[in-house]
FILUMZA-813884 format. One line per field, with one value per residue (C-alpha): residue number from 1; x, y, z. Coordinates in nm, 2 decimals, decimal comma. Each point is the difference from the previous one (the first is absolute). Layout:
FILUMZA-813884
k	c(NUM/...)
x	c(X/...)
y	c(Y/...)
z	c(Z/...)
end
This chain:
FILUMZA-813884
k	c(1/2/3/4/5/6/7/8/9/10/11/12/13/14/15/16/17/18/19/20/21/22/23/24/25/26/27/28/29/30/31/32/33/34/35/36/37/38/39/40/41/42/43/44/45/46/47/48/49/50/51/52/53/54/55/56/57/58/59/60/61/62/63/64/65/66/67/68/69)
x	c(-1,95/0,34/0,13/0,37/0,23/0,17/0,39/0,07/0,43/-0,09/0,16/0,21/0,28/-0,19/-0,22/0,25/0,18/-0,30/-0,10/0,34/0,02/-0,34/0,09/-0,38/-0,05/-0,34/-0,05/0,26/-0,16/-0,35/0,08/0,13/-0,27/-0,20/0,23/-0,01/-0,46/-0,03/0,24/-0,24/-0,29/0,08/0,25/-0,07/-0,41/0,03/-0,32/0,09/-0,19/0,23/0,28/-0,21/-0,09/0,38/0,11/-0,33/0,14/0,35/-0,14/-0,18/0,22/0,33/-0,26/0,01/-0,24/-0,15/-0,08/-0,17/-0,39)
y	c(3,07/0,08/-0,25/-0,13/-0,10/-0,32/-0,16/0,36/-0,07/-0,26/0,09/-0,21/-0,08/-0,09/-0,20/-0,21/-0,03/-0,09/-0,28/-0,13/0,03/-0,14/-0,29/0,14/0,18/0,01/0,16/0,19/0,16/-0,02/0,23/0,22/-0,01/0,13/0,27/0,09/-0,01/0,17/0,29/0,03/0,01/0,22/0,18/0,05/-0,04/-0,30/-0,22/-0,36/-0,10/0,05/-0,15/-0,34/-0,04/0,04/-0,26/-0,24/0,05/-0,08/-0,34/-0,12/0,00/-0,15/-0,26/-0,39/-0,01/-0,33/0,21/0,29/0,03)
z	c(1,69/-0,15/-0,24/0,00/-0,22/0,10/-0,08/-0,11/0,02/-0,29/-0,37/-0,23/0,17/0,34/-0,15/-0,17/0,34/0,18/-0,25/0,10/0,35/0,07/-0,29/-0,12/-0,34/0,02/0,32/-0,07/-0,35/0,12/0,33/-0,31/-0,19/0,27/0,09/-0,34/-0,03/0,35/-0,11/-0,32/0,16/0,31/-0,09/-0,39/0,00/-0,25/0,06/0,16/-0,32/-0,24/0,21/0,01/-0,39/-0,04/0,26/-0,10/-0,39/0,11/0,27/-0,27/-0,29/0,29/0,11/-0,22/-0,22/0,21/0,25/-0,16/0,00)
end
């Protein structure tokens, strides 16, 4: 099965604009940030591992400390 790479158009400036128009950062940088671990792992080999200790580093530092386990 061939893998694909979605939200391909998606860089800087798009993003930014689609964060606006859709009134929804989070989507918005989250549909990047897959862009962005899909293009690593198809395009450039990089294991989805090391994609997800980055983003669990980042989650947990960003998340209140009342939540955190």
């Amino acid at each position: 099965m061939m893998d694909t790479i979605l939200n391909l158009g998606l860089n800087d400036q798009s993003v930014e604009a689609l964060a606006k128009r859709t009134n929804n950062p989070r989507f918005a940088y989250d549909s990047y940030r897959r862009l962005i671990q899909m293009f690593g792992n198809v395009v450039l080999d990089v294991e989805k591992s090391v994609f997800e200790e980055i983003f669990d580093a980042k989650s947990t530092r960003r998340r209140p400390s009342s939540t955190r386990p």
